[in-house]
N, C-alpha and C positions, 0 to 999 in steps of 0.2 A: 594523416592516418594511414594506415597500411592496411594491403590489401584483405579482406575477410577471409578466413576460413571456414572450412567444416567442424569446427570447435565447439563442443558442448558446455564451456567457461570460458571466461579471460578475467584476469586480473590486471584491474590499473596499481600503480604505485606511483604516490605524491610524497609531498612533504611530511613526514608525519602519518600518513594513512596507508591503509593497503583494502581494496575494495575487489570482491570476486561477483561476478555476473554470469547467471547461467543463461546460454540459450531458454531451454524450457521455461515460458511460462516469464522470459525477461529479467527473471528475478535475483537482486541481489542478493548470494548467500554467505557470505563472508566480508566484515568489517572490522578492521581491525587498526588500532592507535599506532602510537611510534615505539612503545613499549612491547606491541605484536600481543596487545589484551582482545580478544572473539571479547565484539558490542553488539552481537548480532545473535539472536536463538538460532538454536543450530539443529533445527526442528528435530525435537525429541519426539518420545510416545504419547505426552501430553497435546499434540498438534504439531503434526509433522512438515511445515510450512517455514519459510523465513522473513520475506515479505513482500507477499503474493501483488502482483497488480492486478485491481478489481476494473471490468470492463467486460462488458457494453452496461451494466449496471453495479449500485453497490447496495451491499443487503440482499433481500427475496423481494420477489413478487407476489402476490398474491397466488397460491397453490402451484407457486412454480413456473405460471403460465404469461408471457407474455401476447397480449390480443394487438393485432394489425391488421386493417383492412379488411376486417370481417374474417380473419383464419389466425388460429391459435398455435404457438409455437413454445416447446420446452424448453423454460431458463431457467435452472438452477441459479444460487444462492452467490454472491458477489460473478455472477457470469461463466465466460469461457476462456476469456486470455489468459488465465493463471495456468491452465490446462495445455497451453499449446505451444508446440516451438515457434520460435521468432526467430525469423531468417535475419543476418549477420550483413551489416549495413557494410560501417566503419571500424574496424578494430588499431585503435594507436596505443601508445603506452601511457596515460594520459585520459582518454575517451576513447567510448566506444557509441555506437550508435545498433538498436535494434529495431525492427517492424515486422508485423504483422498485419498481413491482408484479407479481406475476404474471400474465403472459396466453397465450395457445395457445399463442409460440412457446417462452417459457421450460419449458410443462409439457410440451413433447414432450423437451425434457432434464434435467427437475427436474422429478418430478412432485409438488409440493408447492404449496400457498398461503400467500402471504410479503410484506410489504412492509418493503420495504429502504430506511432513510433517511439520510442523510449532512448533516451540519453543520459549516459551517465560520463559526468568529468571528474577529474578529480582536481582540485589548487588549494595547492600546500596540507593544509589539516581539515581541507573542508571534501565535503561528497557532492556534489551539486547534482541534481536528478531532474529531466525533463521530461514531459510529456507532450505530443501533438496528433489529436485526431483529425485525418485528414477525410473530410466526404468527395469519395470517388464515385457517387453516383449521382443520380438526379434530381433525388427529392430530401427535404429536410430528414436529417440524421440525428434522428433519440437517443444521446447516451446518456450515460454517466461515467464517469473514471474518480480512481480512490486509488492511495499506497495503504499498502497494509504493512508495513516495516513491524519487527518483533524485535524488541531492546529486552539483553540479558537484563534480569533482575532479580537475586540483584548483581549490578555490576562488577561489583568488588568482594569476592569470596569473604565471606566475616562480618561483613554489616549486615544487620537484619533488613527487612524488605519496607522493613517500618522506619528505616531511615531518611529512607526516597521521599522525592517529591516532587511532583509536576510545578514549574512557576512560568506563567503566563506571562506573556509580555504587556497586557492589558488587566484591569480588572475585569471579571466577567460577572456580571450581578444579573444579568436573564435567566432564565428558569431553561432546562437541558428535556430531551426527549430521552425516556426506555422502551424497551422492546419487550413483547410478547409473543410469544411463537415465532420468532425471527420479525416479525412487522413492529407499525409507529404505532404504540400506544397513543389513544384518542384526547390526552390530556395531559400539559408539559408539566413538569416536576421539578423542586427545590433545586437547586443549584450547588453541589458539594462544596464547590472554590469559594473559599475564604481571601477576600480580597483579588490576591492572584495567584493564589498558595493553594494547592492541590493533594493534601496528604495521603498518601499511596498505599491502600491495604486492600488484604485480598477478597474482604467484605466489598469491595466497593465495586466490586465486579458479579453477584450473587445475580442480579437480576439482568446479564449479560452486557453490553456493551453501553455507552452513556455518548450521548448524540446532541454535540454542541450545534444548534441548528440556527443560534442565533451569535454566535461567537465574534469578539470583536479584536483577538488578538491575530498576528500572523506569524509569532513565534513562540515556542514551549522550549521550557530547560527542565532537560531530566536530571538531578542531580541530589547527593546526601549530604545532608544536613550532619 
């Protein structure tokens, strides 16, 4: 890898791919085929984001508020590292490597010691994306971590949206969690996937985001029918 700069992006180029990485917030904002097709939302007005990394938590807390050892601290909704630059590890043509550390302003809403690192490589047509939280301090470390990635949809100018489909690499036959005021509703719920077949409409999004809690696959294909 070559040495880091003060760069607010880098782009890898693979076989096949081209992947852009912004400092701010770590976040990949550009993905693109061997054709040079944006697979990636290119945060419009609808939700101005591409695909945020969620940390120190994902989702809300309850009114916001994260409690520790008897004193209350302000969390907002999937966290803070979406919000923050991340200092520039590694930059090659190829991989790059970011992190993110603790300092005053994170510990007045995390009060914890943490360095957060994010890796992204590219080989040939694939994106390979790493995560590793490191505890820098003394006592166990609460987090959580989540990719929020946002896939153009639909992908291909002319197909309808109703072509798409989510296909599981398992069948998923457990009952899924919805959300309420950004929180778990108290009681799990049918399960839309049809064997491993997941048909894509914009109804199916009406009562906000759908929470495989009990999921048995470790790959999805986005893809039209």
């Amino acid at each position: 890898p070559t040495r880091p700069a003060m760069t607010d992006s880098h782009t890898l180029r693979g076989d096949g791919i081209a992947a852009t990485i912004n400092a701010q917030g770590a976040e990949l904002s550009s993905l693109r085929n061997a054709e040079g097709r944006e697979l990636l939302w290119q945060a419009g007005p609808q939700w101005p984001r591409h695909a945020p990394i969620l940390f120190p938590i994902v989702g809300r807390l309850k009114n916001d508020r994260l409690r520790h050892d008897g004193k209350t601290y302000p969390m907002t909704q999937h966290g803070f590292a979406r919000d923050r630059r991340f200092a520039w590890v590694e930059q090659g043509t190829q991989s790059c490597k970011l992190a993110l550390s603790d300092d005053a302003e994170t510990r007045a809403r995390y009060p914890f010691a943490f360095r957060l690192e994010v890796t992204y490589a590219v080989d040939g047509a694939d994106l390979e994306v790493g995560f590793e939280i490191i505890n820098t301090g003394d006592e166990m470390l609460p987090a959580s971590l989540g990719g929020h990635p946002a896939f153009n949809w639909p992908l291909v100018p002319g197909l309808p949206k109703e072509a798409y489909t989510l296909t599981f690499g398992k069948t998923e036959p457990a009952p899924i969690r919805r959300l309420k005021d950004g929180l778990m509703r108290p009681q799990p719920e049918p399960n839309p996937v049809k064997g491993r077949t997941l048909a894509l409409t914009e109804e199916l999004f009406d009562d906000d985001a759908m929470v495989f809690d009990q999921i048995a696959s470790t790959s999805i294909l986005f893809t039209a029918t």
